[in-house]
C-alpha positions in Angstrom: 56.0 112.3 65.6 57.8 109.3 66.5 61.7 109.8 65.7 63.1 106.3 64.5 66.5 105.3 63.2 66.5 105.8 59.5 64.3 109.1 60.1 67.3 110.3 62.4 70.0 108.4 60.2 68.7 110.8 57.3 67.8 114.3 59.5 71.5 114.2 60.3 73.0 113.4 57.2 70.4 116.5 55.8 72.0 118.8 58.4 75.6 117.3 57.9 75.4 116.3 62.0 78.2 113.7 63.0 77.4 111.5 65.9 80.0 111.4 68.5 81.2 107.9 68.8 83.6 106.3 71.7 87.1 105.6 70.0 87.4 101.7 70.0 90.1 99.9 71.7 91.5 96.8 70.9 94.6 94.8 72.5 96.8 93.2 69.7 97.2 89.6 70.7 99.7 88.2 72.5 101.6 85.4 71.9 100.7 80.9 72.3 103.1 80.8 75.3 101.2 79.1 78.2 102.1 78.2 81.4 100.9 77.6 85.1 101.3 80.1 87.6 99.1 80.0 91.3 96.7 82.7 92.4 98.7 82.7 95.4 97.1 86.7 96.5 93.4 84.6 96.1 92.3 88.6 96.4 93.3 88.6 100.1 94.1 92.4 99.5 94.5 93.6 102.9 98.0 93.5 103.7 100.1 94.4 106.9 103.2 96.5 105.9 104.7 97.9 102.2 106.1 95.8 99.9 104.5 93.2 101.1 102.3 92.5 97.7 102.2 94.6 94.7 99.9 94.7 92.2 100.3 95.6 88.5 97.8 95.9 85.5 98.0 98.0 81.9 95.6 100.0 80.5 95.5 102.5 77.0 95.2 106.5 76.6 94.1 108.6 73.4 97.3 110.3 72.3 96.3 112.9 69.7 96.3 110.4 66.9 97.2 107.0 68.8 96.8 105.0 71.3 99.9 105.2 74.2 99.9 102.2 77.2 100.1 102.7 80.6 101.9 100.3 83.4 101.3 100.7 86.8 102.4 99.0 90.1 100.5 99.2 93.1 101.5 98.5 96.6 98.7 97.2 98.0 99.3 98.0 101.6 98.7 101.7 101.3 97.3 101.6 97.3 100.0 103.9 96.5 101.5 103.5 92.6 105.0 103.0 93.3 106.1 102.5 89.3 104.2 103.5 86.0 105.7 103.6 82.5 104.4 104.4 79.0 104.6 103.7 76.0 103.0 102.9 72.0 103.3 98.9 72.7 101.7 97.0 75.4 104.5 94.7 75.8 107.0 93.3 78.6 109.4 95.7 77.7 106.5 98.4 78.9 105.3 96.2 82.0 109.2 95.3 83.0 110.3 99.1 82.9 107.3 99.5 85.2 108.5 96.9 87.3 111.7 98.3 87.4 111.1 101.8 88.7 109.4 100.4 91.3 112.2 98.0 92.6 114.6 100.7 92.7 112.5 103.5 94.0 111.6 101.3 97.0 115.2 100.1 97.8 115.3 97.2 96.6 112.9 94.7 98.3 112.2 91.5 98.9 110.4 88.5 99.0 107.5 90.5 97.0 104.7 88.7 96.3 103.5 90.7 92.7 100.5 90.3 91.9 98.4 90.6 87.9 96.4 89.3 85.2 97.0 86.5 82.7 98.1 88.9 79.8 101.5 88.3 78.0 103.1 90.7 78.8 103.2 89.2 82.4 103.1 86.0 81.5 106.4 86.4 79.0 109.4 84.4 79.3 111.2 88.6 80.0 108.9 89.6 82.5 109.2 86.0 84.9 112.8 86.4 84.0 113.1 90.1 85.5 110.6 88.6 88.8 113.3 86.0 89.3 116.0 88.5 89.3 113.9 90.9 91.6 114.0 87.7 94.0 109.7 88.4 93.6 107.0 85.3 93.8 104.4 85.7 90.9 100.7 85.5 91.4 98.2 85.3 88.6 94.5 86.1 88.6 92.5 83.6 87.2 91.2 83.7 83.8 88.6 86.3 83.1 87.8 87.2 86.4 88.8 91.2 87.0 87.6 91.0 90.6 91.0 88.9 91.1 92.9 92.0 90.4 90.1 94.7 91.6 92.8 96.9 93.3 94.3 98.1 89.7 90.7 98.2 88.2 89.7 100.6 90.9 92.9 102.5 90.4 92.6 102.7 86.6 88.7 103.6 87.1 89.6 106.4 89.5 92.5 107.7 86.6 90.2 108.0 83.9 87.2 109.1 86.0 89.0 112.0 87.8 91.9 112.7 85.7 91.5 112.6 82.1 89.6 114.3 79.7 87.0 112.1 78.3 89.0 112.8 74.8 92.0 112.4 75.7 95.1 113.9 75.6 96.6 115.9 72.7 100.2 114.0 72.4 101.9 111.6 74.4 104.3 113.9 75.9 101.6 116.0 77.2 99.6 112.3 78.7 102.8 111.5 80.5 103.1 114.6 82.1 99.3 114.9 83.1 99.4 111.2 84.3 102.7 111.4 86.8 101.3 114.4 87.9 98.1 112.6 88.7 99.6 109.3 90.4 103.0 111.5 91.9 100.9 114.1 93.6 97.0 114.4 93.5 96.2 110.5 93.9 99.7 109.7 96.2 99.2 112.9 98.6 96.0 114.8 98.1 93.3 112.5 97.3 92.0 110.5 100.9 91.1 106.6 100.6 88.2 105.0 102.2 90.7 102.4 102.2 92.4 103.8 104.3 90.4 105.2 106.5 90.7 108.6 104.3 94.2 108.5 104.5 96.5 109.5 101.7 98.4 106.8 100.5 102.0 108.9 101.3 100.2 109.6 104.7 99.5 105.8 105.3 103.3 105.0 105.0 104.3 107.6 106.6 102.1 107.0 110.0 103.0 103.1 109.5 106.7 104.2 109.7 106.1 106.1 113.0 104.0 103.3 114.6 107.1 100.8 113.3 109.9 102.6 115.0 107.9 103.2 117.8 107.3 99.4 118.1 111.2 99.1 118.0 112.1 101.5 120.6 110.3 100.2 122.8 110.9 96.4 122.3 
């Protein structure tokens, strides 16, 4: 007996069978404010030292009841997350915070090149603002076109692949938790790169440290 639509449709309701359905996402939209920024990185991703480029992207988690944002910069030397930050808005505030944590944690750099996409809240007057004070250039992928920023897709891919439960998480507190636990010590020092060479991105740094002061000691 062939099983069509309505036969199934009816079957189901008859046996009081829910379907389980993907929760939909969708970003609110951002703001009219347009302007002309370079894709400067043109996805040469394969960089020479830390700090040399980072990369940053946002993505959304299920929350219990919501959906929570997460902000994440990537140095793209080593593919290591060097600032995250969450949050219920996907807005500068969420992206700058990001940016922040990474600035400090890494000492302060720069001449950064940082790298995204075209949404606002990289684009905002707040977030250029905070790149100018960061003494950071901005690069922009072009529109529509993921494979400009395909480091942060990858790193998102591999998050919600290998890391969270495909129904989320129960709260935000307990997302937060899972995910610097994910990006702090399974992805930063456990997990090997074929990037890399299987190298975990702590281990890249540290072995491009070594080979730097070697460099100087003898020069």
């Amino acid at each position: 007996m062939k099983l069509g639509r309505w036969l199934a449709g009816k079957l189901m309701k008859e046996l009081i069978i829910v379907s389980c359905q993907e929760r939909k996402h969708k970003y609110n939209s951002g703001g009219n404010e347009r302007i002309d920024i370079p894709n400067l990185l043109n996805r040469q991703f394969a960089v020479t030292k830390p700090d040399q480029v980072w990369c940053g992207d946002v993505t959304y988690i299920w929350t219990g009841s919501r959906w929570a944002y997460l902000a994440v910069v990537l140095d793209l030397f080593a593919r290591k997350p060097v600032g995250w930050a969450m949050s219920f808005a996907p807005d500068s505030e969420l992206t700058a915070k990001a940016l922040q944590m990474a600035w400090e944690l890494r000492g302060h750099p720069k001449q950064v090149m940082f790298h995204s996409d075209q949404g606002s809240h990289y684009t905002s007057r707040q977030y250029r603002q905070a790149l100018w004070r960061y003494q950071m250039t901005q690069s922009i992928s072009r529109r529509g076109n993921c494979w400009d920023n395909s480091p942060m897709e990858r790193f998102f891919r591999s998050l919600k692949t290998e890391w969270v439960p495909t129904t989320g998480y129960q709260s935000f507190s307990t997302a937060q938790s899972a995910i610097i636990r994910y990006i702090t010590h399974y992805y930063s020092d456990i997990r090997p790169h074929w990037y890399k060479g299987g190298l975990t991105p702590n281990e890249s740094e540290r072995l491009f440290r070594e080979q730097s002061g070697r460099v100087a000691n003898f020069s």
